[in-house]
N, C-alpha and C positions, 0 to 999 in steps of 0.2 A: 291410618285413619280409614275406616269403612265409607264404604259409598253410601253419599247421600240422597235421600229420594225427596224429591219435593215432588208437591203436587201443582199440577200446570196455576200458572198466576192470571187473575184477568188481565185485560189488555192497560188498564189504567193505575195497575200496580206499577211504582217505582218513582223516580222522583218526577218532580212536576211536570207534566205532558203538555207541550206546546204545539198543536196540532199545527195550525197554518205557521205556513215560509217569511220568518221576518228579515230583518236584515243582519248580518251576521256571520262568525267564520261558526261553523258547524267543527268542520272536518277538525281533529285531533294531530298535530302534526308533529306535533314536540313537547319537553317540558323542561325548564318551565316555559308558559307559553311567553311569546316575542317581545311581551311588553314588558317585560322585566330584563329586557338585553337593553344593556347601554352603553352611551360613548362613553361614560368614565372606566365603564370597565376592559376598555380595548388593551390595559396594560397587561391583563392578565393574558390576551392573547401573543401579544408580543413575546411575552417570557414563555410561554407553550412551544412558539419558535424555537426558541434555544436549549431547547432540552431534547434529551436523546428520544428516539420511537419506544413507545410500548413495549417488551418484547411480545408478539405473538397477535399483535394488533392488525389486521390488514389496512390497507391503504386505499382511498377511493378518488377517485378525481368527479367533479361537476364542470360541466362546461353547461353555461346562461345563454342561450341566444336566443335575443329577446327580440327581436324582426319578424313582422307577421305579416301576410297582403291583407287583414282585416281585424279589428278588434273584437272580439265576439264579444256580446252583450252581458255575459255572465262570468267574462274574465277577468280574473284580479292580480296576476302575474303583471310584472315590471316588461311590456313589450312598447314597441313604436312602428309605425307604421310608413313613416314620411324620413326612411334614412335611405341615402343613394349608394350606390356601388365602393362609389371613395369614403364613405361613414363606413358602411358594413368592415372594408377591406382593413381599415383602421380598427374599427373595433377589436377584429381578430389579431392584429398584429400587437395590440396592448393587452389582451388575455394572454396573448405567447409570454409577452414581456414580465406577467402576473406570476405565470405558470414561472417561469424563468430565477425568476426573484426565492419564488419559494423552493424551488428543485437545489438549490444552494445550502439551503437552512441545514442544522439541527437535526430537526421531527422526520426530514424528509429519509437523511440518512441512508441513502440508497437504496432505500426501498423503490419495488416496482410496483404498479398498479395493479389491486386483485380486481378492482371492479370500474369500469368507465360510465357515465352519463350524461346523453347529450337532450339540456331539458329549453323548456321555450316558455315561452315564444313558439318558432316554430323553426329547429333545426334543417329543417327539410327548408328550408327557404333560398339556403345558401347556395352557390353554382356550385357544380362539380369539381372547378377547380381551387373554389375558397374553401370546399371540403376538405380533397387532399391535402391542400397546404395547411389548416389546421393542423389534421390528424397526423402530417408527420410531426409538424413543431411540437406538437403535443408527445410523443412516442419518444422524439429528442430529448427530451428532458426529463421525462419517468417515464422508462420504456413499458411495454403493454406487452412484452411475450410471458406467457404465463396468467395474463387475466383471465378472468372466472368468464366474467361476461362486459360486452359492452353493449349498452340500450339507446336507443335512437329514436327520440319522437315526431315523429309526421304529420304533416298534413296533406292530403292523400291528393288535394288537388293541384301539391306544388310536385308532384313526384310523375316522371318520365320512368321511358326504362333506362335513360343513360344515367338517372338522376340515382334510380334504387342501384345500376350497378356499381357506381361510383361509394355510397352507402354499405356497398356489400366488401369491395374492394378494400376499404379501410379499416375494415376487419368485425362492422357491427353482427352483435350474436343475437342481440333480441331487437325486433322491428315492431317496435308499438306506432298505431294508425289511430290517429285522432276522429275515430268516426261520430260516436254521440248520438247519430241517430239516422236510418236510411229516408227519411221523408223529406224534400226538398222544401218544400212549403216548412217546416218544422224548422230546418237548418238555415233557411232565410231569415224566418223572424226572429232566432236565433242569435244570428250574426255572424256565422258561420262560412267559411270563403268556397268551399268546397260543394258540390252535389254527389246526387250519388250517383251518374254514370260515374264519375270521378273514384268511386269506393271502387269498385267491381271492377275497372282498370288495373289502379294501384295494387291491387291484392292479387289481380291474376299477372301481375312483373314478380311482384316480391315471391311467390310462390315459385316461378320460372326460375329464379336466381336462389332457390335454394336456402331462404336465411333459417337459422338453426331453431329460431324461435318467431309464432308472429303473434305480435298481441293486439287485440280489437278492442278498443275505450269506447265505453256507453255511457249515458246518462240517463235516469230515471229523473221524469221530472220538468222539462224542457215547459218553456213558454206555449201552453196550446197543444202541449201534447197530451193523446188521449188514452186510454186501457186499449184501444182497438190500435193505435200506432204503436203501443210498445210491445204490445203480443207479436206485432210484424217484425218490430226489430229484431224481437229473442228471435222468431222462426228464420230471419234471413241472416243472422250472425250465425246460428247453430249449423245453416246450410252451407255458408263458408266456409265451417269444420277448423276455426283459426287453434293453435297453440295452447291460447290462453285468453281470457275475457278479461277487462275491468269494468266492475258497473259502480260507477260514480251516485250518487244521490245528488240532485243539483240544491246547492246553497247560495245564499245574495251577499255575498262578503260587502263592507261599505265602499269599497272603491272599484264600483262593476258600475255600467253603464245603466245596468234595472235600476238600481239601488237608486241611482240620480234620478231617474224617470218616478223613481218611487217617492224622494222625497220635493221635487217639483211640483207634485201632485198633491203633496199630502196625505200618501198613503202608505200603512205600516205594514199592511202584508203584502207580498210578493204577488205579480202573478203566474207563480207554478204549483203545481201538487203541493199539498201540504204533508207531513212528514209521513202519516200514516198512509197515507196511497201510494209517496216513494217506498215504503221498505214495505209495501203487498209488493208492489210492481217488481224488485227487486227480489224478493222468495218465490215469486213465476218463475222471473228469469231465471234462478238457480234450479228451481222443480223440473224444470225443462230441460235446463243445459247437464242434470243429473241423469235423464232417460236419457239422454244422447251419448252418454257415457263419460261425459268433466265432471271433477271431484271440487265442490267450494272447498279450498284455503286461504278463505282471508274474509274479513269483513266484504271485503268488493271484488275477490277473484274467483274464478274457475278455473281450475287448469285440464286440459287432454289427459297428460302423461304427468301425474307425481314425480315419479323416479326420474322423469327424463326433462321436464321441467320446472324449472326453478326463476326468481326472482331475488337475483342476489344483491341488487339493490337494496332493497327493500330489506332484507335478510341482516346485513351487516350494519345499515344504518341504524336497525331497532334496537341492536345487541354491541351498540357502544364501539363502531370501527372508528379510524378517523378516516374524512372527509374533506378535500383538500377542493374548496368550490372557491370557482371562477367567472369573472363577470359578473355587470351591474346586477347589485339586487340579490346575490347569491348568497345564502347561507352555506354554513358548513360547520367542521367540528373535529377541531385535531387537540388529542392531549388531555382531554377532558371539559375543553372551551367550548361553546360556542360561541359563532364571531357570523356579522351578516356585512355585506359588502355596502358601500354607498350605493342607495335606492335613486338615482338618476342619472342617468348618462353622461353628461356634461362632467359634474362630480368624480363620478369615477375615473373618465377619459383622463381628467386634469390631474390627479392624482397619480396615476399610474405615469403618464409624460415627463410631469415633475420630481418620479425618483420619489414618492412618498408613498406609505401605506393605503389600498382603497377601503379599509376597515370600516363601517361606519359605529357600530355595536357590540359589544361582547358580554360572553356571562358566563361563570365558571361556576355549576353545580356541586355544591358539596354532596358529600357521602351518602345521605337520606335524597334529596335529590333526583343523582343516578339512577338508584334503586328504583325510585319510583317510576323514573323516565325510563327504563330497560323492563319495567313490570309491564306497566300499562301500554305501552307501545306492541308489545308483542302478543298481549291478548289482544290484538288485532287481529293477529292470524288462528284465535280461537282458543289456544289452549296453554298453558306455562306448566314445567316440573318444578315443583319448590327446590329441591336439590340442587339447583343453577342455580340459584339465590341464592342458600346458604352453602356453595363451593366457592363462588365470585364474590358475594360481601359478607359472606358469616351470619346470614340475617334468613331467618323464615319467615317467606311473604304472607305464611300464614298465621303467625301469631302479628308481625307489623302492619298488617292488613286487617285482622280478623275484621272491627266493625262494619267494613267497608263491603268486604267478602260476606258475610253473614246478612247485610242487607240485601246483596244480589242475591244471595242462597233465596231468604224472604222475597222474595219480588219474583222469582224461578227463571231469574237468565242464566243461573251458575252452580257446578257441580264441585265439588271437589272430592278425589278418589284417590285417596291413600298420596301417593306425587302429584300426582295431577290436578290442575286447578284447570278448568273446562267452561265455556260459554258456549249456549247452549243455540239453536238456532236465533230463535227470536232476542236475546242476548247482542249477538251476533252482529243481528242487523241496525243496531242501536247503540254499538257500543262508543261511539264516541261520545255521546251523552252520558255513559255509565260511567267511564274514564274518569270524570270529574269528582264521583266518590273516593278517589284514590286521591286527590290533590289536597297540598298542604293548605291552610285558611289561608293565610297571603295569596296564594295565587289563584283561587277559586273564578275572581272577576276578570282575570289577566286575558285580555284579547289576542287573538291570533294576528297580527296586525305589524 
C-alpha cells in the first residue's frame, strides 16, 4: 500500500473533545477493560493452571506492595498506610506462600522468569532486610538467572544509600523514581511524601551504585501546577541526564482522594489542567527532551539510548506474555486469562492462610479479543507492522480495522505505509482516547475499575 498523505486536521477534529479533567480512568490499560472480569469466570483461570506453558511465551512475575508513608491525593492503586512491621512482615511471607502455590502448577512448568516487577504502593518502603528475604523467596521458586530485566518503583524519600544498595544487590536492572514534579509547594498539595531535596539525594546514590537503567516519572497536570512549574521540571529532569523519562497526564480515577473532595463539593471538573494544556505540556516536554538528545517511544516515554534501553515490562505485557502477579489487588495474565487478585487485604491475607485461591476475578478473551488487545496496546508505542497480525492470528489489522483506521487517517492522527500502521505525534498524545475506536460495542462504556 503507498503512503498516505493527509493534510494536518484541526485541533477539534476526532471524536468528541472533552476539554476539562472530570472524573474518571483515562489511562488505557487493558482489554477488555476491568469491568467485564468476573468471579464467575475465575474457572477459566483455574483450568489455565493446568495446562502446559505456551511454547515460546515468556514468563513475568509482579510483586504488589501496597505500603505507602502517605496516600497521594490522586492515587487509585490498592495501598495502606497504617500496617506495622509484623503486618508488612506477614504480607510478604503470604505473597512467598502465593508465589509457592503457583511455581508447582502446570503453566509454570519450569519456566524461569524473563522479566521481574516490583510495583506499589511503594516498594521502596520495605527494610533492607524485608527486601532481601523477598527476593530470595522469590528467586527460590522461579529462579531469575537469565531475566531480561527487573523494575523497582521508588519513592525517593524512602530511599538511603544502604536502602538503593540493598535494591541493587537483589539484582534490580531498571530504577524508576517516583518524582512527578520538583516543586515542593506542588508535591504537598499533591500529597506527595517526598520533597525535592529528597529527588537530588536519591538520584545522586542510585547513580553512585551504578544501576543499568534509571527512570524518572513526571506528571503533567498536578493540582496548581503552572506552564512556568513544568517548563522547570522538563529543564531540571533533562539536567539529571536520567536513562529514561515517563510523563504521565494526571487523571481523577473515582477512588482518588480529589475525586471525594470533588464530589463533597459538588463538583464535576477536577482541579487540574484540562486535557488540552496536558498534552501542550507534554509535546514541551518531548521538544526539549529531543534537543537534549532522548528519542519519544511511547505515548509517555523518552528514552537516552534506543539500542541500549528498553522497557521490557511493558514490551511483553502489550504482546500477550504471561504474567504471574502477586499480591492484594494484582492483576495478571497466564494462558490467555486474565484473572485480578482479591482488592483488600484482610480478603487476600485470609485466603492465602486458609489454603484457598486469592483470585477475586477473571476473563478469558476470545480470538477477536486478543487481537484487538495486542493491536491497540502497542500503538502505544507509536507504530504496529500488519505482518505480526496476520503471522500471529492470520488477520489483517487493516482490513479488521479499516473503519476505525480510516477515521484516524480522517482526523490526521494516523499513517499507514505499505506494513506500517504509524501515529503520528499529535495521535500520539491522545491515544488512549483514540483506542476506543478499536473497541467492540459491548465494551465501549466498560470502566477501568
Amino acid at each position: 500500500m503507498s503512503t498516505v498523505t493527509i493534510a494536518p486536521a484541526p485541533k477539534t477534529a476526532g471524536p468528541p473533545i472533552h476539554h476539562e479533567t472530570k472524573a474518571g480512568n483515562y489511562f488505557v490499560a487493558n482489554y477488555p477493560p476491568f469491568a467485564f472480569w468476573k468471579p464467575e469466570l475465575i474457572g477459566e483461570f483455574e483450568r489455565a493452571l493446568e495446562q502446559p506453558p505456551r511454547p515460546g511465551v515468556p514468563l513475568g512475575v509482579y510483586m504488589h506492595i501496597p505500603f505507602c508513608r502517605k496516600r497521594c491525593h490522586f492515587c487509585y492503586f490498592k495501598v495502606y498506610t497504617d500496617k506495622d512491621s509484623s503486618e508488612i512482615k506477614d504480607y510478604i511471607e503470604t505473597a512467598l506462600a502465593e508465589l509457592e502455590f503457583y511455581a508447582k502448577k502446570p503453566f509454570v512448568g519450569g519456566r524461569k522468569a524473563n522479566f521481574v516487577y516490583f510495583g506499589g504502593g511503594t516498594p521502596s518502603y520495605l527494610s533492607e532486610k524485608q527486601l532481601h528475604h523477598l527476593a530470595d523467596g522469590m528467586k527460590r521458586l522461579i529462579p531469575w538467572d537469565g531475566v531480561e530485566e527487573v523494575t523497582f518503583e521508588c519513592e525517593p524519600g524512602t530511599l538511603t544509600d544502604h536502602k538503593l544498595k540493598a535494591i541493587r544487590d537483589i539484582g534490580v536492572t531498571r530504577l524508576s523514581l517516583g518524582v512527578e514534579n520538583f516543586s515542593d509547594h506542588i508535591l504537598d498539595i499533591n500529597g506527595r511524601a517526598h520533597r525535592s531535596k529528597e529527588i537530588a539525594r536519591a538520584y545522586g546514590y542510585a547513580r553512585e551504585l551504578g544501576f543499568p537503567q534509571i527512570n524518572i516519572d513526571l506528571i503533567a497536570g498536578m493540582v496548581e501546577e503552572t506552564e512556568e512549574n513544568w517548563r522547570d521540571c522538563v529543564a531540571k529532569t533533562i539536567a539529571m541526564s536520567p536513562d529514561s523519562v515517563t510523563i504521565y497526564q494526571m487523571e481523577i480515577p473515582y477512588n482518588t482522594t480529589i475525586y471525594q473532595r470533588m464530589k463533597a463539593e459538588g463538583k464535576l471538573v477536577a482541579p487540574v489542567a484540562d486535557w488540552e494544556t496536558k498534552r501542550e505540556w507534554v509535546s514541551y516536554a518531548f521538544t526539549e527532551m529531543e534537543k537534549a538528545g532522548y528519542s519519544v517511544n511511547s505515548t509517555c516515554t523518552v528514552v537516552k539510548d534506543p539500542a541500549k534501553t528498553k522497557f521490557i515490562y511493558r514490551e511483553r505485557l502489550f504482546t500477550g506474555a504471561d504474567l504471574l502477579s502477586l499480591g492484594v489487588a494484582s492483576f495478571g495474565h497466564i494462558s490467555g486469562v486474565h484473572y485480578q487478585n482479591q482488592h483488600e487485604f484482610a480478603p487476600y491475607m485470609e485466603a492465602i492462610h486458609g489454603g484457598r485461591s486469592p483470585v477475586y476475578r477473571a476473563y478469558r478473551p476470545n480470538d477477536d479479543e486478543r487481537l484487538i488487545r495486542e493491536f491497540i496496546l502497542p500503538l502505544k508505542l507509536g507504530a504496529v507492522k500488519a505482518s505480526h497480525y496476520i503471522q500471529r492470528f492470520g488477520v489483517d489489522p487493516r482490513v479488521r480495522f479499516a473503519p476505525a483506521l480510516q477515521r484516524l487517517k480522517d482526523w490526521g492522527y494516523l499513517t499507514i505505509d505499505g506494513d506500517e500502521i504509524r501515529l503520528n505525534r499529535d495521535g500520539l498524545l491522545q491515544v488512549d482516547r483514540l483506542l476506543h475506536e478499536f473497541f467492540l460495542p459491548e465494551h465501549e462504556t466498560g470502566r477501568y475499575a
